[in-house]
PDB file with SEQRES, HELIX, SHEET and CRYST1 records, atoms N, CA, C and O in Angstrom:
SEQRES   1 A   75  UNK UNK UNK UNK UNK UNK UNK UNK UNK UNK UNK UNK UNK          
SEQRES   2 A   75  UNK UNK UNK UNK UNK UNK UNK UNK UNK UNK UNK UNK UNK          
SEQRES   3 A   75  UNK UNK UNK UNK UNK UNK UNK UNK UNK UNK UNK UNK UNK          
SEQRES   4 A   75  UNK UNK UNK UNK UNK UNK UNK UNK UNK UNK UNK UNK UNK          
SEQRES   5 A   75  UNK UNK UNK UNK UNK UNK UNK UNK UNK UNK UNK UNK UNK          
SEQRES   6 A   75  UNK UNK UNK UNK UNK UNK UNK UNK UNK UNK                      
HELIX    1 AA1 UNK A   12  UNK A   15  5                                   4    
HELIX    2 AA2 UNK A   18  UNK A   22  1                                   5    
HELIX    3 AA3 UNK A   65  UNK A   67  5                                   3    
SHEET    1 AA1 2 UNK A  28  UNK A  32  0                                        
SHEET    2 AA1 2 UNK A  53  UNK A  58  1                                        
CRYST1    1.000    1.000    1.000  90.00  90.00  90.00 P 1           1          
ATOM      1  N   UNK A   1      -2.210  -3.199  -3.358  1.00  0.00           N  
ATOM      2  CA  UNK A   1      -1.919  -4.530  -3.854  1.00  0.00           C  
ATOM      3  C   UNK A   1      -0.412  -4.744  -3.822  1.00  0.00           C  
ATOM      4  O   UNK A   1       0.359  -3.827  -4.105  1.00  0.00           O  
ATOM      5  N   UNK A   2      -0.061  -5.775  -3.527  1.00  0.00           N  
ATOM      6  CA  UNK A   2       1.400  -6.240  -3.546  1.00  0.00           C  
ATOM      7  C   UNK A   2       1.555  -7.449  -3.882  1.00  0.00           C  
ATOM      8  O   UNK A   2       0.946  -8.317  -3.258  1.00  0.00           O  
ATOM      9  N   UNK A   3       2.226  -7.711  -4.719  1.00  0.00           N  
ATOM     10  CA  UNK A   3       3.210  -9.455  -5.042  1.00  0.00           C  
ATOM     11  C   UNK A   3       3.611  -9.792  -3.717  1.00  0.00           C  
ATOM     12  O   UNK A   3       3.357  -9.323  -2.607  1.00  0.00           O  
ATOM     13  N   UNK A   4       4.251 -10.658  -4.104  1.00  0.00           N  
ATOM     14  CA  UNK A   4       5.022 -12.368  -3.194  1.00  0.00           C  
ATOM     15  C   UNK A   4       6.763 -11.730  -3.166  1.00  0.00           C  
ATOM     16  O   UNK A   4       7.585 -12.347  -2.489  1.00  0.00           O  
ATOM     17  N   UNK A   5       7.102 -10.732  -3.789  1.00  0.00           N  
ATOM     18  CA  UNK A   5       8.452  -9.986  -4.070  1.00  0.00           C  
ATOM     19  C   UNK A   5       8.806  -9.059  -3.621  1.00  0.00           C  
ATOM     20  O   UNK A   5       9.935  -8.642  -3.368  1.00  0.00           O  
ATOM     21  N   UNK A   6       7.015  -8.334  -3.377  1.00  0.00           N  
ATOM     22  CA  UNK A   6       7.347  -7.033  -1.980  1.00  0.00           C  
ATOM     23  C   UNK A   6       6.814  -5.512  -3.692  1.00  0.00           C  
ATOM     24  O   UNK A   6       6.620  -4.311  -3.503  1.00  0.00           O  
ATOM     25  N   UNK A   7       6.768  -5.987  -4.588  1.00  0.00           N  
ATOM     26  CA  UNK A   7       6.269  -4.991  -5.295  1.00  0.00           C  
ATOM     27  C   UNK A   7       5.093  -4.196  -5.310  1.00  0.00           C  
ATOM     28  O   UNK A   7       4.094  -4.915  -5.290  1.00  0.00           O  
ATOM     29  N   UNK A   8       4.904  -3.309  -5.331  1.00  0.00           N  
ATOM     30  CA  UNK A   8       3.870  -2.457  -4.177  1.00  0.00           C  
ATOM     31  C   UNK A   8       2.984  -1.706  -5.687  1.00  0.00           C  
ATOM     32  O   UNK A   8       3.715  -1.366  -6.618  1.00  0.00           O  
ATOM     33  N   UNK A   9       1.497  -1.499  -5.827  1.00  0.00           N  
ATOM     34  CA  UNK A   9       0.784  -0.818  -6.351  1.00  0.00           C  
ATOM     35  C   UNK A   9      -0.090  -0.132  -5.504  1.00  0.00           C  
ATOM     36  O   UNK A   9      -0.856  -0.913  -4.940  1.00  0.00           O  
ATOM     37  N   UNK A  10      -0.274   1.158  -5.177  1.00  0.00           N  
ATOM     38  CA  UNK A  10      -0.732   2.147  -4.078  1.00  0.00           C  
ATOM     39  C   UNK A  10      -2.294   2.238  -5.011  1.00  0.00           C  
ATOM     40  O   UNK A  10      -2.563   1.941  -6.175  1.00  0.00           O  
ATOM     41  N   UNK A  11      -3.211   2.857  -3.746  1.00  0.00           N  
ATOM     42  CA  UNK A  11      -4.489   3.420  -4.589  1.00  0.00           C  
ATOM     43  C   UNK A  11      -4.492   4.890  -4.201  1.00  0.00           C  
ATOM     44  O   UNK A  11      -3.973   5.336  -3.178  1.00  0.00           O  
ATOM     45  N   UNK A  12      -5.228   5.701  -5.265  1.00  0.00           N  
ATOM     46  CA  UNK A  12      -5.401   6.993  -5.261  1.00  0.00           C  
ATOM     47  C   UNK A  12      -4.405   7.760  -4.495  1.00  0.00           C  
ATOM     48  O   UNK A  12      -3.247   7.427  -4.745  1.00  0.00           O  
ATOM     49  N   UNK A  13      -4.552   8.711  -3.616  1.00  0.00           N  
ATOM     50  CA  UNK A  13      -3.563   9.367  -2.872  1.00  0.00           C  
ATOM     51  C   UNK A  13      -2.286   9.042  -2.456  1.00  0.00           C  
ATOM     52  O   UNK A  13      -1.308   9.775  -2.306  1.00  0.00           O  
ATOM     53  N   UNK A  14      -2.476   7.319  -2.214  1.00  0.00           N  
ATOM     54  CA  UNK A  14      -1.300   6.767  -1.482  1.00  0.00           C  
ATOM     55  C   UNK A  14      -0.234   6.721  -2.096  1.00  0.00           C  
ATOM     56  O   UNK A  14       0.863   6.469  -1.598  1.00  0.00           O  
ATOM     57  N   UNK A  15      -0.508   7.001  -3.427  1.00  0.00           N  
ATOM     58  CA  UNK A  15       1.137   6.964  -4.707  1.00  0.00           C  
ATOM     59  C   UNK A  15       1.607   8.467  -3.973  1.00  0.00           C  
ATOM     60  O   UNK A  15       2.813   8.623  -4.164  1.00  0.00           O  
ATOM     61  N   UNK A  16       1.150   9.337  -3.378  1.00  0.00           N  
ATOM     62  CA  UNK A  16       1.857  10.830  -3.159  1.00  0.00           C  
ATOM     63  C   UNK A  16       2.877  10.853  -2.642  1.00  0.00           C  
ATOM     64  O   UNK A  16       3.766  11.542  -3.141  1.00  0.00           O  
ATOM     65  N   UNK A  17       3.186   9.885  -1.100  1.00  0.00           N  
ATOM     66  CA  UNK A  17       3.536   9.987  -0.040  1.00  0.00           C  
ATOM     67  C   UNK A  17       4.525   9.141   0.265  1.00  0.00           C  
ATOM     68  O   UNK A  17       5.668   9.215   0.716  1.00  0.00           O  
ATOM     69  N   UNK A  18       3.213   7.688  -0.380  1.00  0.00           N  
ATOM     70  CA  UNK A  18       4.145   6.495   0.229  1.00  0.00           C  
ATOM     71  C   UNK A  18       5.153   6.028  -0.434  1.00  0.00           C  
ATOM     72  O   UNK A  18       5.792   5.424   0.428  1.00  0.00           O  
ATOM     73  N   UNK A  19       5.822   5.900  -1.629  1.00  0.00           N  
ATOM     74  CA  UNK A  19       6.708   5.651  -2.345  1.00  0.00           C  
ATOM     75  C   UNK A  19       8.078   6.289  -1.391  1.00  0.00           C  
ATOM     76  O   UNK A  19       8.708   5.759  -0.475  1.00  0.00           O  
ATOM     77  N   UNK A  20       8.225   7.685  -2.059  1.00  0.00           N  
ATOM     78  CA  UNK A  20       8.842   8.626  -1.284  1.00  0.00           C  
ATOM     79  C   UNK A  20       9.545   8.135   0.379  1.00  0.00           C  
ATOM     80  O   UNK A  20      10.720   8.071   0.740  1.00  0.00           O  
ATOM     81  N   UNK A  21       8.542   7.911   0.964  1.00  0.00           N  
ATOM     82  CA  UNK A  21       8.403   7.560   2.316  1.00  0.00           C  
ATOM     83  C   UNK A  21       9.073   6.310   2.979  1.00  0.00           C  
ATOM     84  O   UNK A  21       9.636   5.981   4.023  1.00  0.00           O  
ATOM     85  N   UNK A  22       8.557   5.635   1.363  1.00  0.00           N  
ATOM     86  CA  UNK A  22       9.351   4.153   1.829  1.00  0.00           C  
ATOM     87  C   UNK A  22      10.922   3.709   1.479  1.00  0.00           C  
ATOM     88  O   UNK A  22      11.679   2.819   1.865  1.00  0.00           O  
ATOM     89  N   UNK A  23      10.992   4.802   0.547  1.00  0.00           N  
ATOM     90  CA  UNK A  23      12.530   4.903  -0.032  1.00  0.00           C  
ATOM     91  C   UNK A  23      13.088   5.303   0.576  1.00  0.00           C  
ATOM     92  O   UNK A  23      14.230   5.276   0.116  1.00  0.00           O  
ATOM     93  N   UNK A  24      13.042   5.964   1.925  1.00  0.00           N  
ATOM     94  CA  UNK A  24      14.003   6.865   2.603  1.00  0.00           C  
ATOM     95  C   UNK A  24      14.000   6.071   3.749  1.00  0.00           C  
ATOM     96  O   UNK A  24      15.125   5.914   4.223  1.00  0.00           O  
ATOM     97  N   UNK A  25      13.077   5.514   4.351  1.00  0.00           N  
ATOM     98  CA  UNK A  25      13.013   4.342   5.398  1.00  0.00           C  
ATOM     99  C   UNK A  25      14.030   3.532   5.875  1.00  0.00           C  
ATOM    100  O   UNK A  25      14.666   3.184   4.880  1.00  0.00           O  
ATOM    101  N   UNK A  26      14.490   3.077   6.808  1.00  0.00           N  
ATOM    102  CA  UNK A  26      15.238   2.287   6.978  1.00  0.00           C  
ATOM    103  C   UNK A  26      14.748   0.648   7.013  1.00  0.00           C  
ATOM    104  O   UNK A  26      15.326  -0.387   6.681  1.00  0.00           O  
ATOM    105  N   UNK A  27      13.621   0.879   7.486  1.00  0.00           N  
ATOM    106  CA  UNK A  27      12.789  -0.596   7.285  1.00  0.00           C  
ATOM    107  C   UNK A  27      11.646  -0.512   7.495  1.00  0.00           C  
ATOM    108  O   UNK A  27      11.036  -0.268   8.536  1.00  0.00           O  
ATOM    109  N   UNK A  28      11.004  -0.912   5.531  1.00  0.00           N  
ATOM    110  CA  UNK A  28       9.623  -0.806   5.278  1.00  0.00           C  
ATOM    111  C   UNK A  28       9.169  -1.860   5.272  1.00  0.00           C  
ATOM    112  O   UNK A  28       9.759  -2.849   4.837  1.00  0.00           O  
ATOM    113  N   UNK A  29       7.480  -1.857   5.988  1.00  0.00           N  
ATOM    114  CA  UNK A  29       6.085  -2.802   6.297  1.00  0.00           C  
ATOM    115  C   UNK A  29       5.518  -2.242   5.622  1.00  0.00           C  
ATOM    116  O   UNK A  29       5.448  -1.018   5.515  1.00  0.00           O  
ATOM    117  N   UNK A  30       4.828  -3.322   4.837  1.00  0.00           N  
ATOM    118  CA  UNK A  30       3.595  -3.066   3.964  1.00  0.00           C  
ATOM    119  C   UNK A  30       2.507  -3.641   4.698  1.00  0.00           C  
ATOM    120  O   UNK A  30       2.790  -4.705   5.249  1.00  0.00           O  
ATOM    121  N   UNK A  31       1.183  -3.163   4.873  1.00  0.00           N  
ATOM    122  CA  UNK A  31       0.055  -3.603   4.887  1.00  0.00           C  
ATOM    123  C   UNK A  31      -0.764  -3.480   3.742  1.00  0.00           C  
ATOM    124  O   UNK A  31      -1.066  -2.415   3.204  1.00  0.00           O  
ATOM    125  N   UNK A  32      -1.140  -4.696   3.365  1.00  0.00           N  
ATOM    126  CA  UNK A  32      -1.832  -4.754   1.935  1.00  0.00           C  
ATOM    127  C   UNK A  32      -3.100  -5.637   2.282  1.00  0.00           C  
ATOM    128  O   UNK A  32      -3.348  -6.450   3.171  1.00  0.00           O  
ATOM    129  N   UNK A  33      -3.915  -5.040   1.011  1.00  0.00           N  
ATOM    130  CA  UNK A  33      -5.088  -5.879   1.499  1.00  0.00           C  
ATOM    131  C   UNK A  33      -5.351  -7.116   0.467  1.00  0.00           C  
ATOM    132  O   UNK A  33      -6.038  -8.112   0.694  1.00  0.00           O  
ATOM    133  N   UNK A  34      -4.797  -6.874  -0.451  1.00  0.00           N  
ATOM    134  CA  UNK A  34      -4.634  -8.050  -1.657  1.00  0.00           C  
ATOM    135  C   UNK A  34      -3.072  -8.694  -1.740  1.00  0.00           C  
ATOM    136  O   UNK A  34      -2.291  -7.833  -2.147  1.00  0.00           O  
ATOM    137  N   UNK A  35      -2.405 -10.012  -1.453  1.00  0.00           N  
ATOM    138  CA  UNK A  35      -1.402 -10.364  -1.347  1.00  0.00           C  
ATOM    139  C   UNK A  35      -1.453 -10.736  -2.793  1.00  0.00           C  
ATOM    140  O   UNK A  35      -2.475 -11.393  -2.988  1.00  0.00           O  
ATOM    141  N   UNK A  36      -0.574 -10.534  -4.160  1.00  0.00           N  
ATOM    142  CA  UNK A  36      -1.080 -11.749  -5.304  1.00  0.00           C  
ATOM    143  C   UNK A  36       0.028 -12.337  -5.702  1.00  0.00           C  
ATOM    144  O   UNK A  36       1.084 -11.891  -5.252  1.00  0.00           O  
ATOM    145  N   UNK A  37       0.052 -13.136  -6.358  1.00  0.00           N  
ATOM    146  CA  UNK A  37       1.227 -14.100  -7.013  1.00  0.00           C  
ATOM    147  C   UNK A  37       2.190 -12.875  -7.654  1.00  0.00           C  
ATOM    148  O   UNK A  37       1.857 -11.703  -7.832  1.00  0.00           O  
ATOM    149  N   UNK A  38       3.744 -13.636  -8.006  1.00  0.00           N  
ATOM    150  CA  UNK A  38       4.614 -12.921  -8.426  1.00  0.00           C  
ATOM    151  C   UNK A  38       4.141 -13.002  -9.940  1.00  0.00           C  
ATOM    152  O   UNK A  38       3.879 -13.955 -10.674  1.00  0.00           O  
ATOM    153  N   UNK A  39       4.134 -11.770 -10.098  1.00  0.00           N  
ATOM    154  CA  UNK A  39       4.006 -10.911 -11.993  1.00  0.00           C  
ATOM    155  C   UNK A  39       2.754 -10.914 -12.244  1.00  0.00           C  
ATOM    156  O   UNK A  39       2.460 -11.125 -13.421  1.00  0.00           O  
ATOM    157  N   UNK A  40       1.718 -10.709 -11.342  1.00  0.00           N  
ATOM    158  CA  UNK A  40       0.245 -10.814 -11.088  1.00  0.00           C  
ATOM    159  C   UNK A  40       0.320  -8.961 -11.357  1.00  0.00           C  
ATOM    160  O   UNK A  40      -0.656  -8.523 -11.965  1.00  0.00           O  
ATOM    161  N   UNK A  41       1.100  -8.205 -11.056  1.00  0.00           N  
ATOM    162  CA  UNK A  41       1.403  -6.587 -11.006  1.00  0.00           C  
ATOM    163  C   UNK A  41       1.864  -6.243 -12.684  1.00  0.00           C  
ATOM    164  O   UNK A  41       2.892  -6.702 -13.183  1.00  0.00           O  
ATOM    165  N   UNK A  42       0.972  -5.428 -13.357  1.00  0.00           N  
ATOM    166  CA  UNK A  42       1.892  -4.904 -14.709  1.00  0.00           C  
ATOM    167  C   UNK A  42       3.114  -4.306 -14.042  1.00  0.00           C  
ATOM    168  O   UNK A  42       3.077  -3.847 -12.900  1.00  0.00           O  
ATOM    169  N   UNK A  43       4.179  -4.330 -14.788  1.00  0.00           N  
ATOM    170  CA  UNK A  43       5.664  -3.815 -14.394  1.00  0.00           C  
ATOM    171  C   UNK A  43       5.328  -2.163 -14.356  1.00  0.00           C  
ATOM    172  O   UNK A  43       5.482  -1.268 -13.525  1.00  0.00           O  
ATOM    173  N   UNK A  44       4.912  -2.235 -15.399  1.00  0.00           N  
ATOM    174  CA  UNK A  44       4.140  -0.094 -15.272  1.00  0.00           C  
ATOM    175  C   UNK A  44       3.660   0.124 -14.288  1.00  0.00           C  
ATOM    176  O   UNK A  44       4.066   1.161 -13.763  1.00  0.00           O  
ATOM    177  N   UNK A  45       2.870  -0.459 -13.717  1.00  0.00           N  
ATOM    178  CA  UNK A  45       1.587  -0.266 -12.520  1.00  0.00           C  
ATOM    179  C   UNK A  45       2.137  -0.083 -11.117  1.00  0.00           C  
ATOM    180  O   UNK A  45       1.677   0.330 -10.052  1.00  0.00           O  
ATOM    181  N   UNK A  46       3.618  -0.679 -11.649  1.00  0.00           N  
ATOM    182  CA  UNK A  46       4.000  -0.871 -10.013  1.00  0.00           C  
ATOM    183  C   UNK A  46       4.766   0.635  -9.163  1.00  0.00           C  
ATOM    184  O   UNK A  46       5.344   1.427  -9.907  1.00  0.00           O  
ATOM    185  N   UNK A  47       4.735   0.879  -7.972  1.00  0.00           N  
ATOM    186  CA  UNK A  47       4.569   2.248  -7.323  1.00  0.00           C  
ATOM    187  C   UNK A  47       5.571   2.436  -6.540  1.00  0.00           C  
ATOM    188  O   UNK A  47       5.949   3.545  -6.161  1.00  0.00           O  
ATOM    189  N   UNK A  48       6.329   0.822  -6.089  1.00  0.00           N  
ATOM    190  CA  UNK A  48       7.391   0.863  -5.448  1.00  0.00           C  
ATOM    191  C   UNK A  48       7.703  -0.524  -5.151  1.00  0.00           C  
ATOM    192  O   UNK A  48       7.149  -1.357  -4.433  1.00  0.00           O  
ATOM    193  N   UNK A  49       9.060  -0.565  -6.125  1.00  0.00           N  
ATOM    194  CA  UNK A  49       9.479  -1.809  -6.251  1.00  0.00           C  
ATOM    195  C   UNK A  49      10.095  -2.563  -5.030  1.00  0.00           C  
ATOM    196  O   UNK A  49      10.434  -1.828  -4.103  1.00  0.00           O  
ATOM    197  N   UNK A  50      10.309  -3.988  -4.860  1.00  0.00           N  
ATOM    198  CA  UNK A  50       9.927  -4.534  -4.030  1.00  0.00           C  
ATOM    199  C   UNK A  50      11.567  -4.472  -2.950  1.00  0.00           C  
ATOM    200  O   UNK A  50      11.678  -4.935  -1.815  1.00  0.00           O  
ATOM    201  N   UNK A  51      12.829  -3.642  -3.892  1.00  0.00           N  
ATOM    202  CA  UNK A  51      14.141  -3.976  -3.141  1.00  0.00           C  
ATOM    203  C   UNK A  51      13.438  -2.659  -1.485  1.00  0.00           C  
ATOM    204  O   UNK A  51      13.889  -2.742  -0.342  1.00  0.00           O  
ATOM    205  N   UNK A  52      12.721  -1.998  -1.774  1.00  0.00           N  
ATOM    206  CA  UNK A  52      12.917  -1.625  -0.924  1.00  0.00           C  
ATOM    207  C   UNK A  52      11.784  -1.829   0.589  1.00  0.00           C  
ATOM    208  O   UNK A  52      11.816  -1.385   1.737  1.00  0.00           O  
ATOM    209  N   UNK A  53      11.062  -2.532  -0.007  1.00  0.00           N  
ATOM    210  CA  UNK A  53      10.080  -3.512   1.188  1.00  0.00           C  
ATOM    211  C   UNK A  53      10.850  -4.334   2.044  1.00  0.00           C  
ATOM    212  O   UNK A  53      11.772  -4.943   1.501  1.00  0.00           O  
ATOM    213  N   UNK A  54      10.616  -4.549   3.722  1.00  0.00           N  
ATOM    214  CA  UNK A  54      11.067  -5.713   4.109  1.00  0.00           C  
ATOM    215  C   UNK A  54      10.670  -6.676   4.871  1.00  0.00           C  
ATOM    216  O   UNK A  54      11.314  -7.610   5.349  1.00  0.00           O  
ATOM    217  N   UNK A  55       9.047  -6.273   5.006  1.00  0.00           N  
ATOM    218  CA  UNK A  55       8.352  -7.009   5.496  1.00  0.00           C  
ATOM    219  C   UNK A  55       6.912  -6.974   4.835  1.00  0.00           C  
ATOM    220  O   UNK A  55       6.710  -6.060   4.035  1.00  0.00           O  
ATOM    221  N   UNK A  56       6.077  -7.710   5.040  1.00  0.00           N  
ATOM    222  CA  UNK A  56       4.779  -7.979   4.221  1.00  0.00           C  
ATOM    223  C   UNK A  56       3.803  -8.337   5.111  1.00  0.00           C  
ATOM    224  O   UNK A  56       3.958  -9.328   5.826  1.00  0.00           O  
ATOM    225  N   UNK A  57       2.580  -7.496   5.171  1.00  0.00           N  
ATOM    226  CA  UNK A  57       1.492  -7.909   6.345  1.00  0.00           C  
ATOM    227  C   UNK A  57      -0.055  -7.916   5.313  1.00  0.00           C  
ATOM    228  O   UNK A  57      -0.701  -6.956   4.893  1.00  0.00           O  
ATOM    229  N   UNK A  58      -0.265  -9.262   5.159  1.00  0.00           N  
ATOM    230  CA  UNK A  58      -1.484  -9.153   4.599  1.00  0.00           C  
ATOM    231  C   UNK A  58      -2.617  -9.156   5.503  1.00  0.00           C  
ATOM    232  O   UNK A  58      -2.804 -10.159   6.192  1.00  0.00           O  
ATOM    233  N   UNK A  59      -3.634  -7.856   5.617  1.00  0.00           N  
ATOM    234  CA  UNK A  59      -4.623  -7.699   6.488  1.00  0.00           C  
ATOM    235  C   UNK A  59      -6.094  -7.677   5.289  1.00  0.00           C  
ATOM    236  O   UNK A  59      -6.584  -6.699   4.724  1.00  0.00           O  
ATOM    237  N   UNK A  60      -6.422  -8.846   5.223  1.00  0.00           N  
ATOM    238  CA  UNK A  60      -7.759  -8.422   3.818  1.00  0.00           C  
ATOM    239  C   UNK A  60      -9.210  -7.910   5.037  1.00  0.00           C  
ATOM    240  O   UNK A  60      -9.464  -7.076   4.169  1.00  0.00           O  
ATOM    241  N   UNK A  61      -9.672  -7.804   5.508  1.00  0.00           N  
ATOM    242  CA  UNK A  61     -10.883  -7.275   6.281  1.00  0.00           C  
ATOM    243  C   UNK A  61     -10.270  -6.180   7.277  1.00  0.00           C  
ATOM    244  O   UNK A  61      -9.611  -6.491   8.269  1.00  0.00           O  
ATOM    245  N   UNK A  62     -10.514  -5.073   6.961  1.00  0.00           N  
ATOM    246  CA  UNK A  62     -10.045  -4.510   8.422  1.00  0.00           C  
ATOM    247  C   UNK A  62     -11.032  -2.770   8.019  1.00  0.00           C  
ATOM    248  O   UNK A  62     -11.716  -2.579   7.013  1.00  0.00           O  
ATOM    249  N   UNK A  63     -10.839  -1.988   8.902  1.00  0.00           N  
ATOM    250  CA  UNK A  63     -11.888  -0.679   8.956  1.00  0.00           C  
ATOM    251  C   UNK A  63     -10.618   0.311   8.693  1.00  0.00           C  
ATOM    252  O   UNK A  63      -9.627   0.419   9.415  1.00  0.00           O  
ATOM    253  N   UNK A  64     -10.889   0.990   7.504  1.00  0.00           N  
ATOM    254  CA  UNK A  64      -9.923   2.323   6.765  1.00  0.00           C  
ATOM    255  C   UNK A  64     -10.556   3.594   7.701  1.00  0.00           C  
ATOM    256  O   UNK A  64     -11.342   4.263   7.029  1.00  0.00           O  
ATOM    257  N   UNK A  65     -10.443   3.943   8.699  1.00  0.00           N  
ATOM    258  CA  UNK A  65     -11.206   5.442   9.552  1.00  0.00           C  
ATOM    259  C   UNK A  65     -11.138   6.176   8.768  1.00  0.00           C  
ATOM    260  O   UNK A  65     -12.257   6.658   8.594  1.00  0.00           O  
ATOM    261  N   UNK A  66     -10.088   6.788   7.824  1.00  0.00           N  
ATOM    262  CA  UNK A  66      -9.939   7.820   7.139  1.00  0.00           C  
ATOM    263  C   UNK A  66     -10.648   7.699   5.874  1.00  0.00           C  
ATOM    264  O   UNK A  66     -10.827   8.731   5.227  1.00  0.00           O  
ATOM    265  N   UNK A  67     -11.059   6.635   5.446  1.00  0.00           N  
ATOM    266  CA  UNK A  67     -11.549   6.611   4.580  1.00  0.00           C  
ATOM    267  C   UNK A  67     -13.705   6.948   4.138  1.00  0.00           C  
ATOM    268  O   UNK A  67     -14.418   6.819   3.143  1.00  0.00           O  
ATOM    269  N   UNK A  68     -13.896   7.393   5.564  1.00  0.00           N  
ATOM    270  CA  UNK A  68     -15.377   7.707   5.425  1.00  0.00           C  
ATOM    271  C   UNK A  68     -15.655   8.593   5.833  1.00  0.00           C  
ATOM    272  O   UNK A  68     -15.239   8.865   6.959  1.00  0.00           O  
ATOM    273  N   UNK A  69     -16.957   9.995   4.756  1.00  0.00           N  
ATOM    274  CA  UNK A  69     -16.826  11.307   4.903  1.00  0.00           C  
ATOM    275  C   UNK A  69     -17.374  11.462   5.931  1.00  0.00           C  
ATOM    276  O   UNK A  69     -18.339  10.818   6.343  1.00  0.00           O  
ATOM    277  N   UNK A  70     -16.579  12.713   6.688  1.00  0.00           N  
ATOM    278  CA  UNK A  70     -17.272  13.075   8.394  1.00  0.00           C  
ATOM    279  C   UNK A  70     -18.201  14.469   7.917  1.00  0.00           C  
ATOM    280  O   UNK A  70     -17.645  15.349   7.260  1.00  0.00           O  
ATOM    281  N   UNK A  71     -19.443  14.571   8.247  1.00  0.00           N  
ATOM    282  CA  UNK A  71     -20.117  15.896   8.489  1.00  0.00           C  
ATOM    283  C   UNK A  71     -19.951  15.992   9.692  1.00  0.00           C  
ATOM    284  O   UNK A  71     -19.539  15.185  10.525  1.00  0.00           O  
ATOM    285  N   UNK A  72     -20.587  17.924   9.822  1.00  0.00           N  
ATOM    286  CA  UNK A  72     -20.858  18.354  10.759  1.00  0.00           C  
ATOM    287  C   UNK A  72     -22.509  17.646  11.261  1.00  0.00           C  
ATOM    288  O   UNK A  72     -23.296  17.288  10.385  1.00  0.00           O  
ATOM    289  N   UNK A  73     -22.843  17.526  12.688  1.00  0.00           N  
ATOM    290  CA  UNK A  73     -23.986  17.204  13.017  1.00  0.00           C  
ATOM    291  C   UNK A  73     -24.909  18.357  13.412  1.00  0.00           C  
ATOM    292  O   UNK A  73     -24.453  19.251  14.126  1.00  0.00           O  
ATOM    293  N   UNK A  74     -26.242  18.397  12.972  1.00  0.00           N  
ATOM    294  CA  UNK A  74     -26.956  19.306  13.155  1.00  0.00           C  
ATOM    295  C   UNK A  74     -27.451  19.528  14.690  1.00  0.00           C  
ATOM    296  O   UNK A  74     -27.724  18.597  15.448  1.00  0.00           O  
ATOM    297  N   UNK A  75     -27.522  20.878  15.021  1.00  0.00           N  
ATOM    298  CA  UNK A  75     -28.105  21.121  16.621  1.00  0.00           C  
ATOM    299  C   UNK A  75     -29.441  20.942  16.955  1.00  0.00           C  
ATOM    300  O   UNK A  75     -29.819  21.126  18.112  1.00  0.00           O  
TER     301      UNK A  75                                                      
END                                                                             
């Protein structure tokens, strides 16, 4: 989820990496799937504030690959 300001709230894992990641960046894109109004984010909640965003890509429908468990297939 992200504001209209570039303030960033990550889900599960993504607080590990991406914060970190985006602070050291020279120029950070967000893809978010929820765009919301400014102060729509608790100030606590937020994962990475917005000075260091510099672009904003709202994609709401799209396919997460990593996000669905792979088994092995039986012979």
């Amino acid at each position: 989820t992200c504001d209209q300001f570039g303030n960033v709230r990550f889900w599960r894992t993504g607080r590990n990496f991406n914060p970190v990641m985006a602070t050291a960046a020279k120029t950070t894109i967000v893809e978010t799937d929820a765009l919301v109004a400014n102060g729509a984010i608790d100030p606590d909640d937020v994962h990475l504030p917005g000075i260091y965003v510099h672009r904003i890509v709202e994609v709401r429908e799209h396919e997460n690959a990593f996000e669905y468990r792979t088994v092995r297939k039986r012979s």
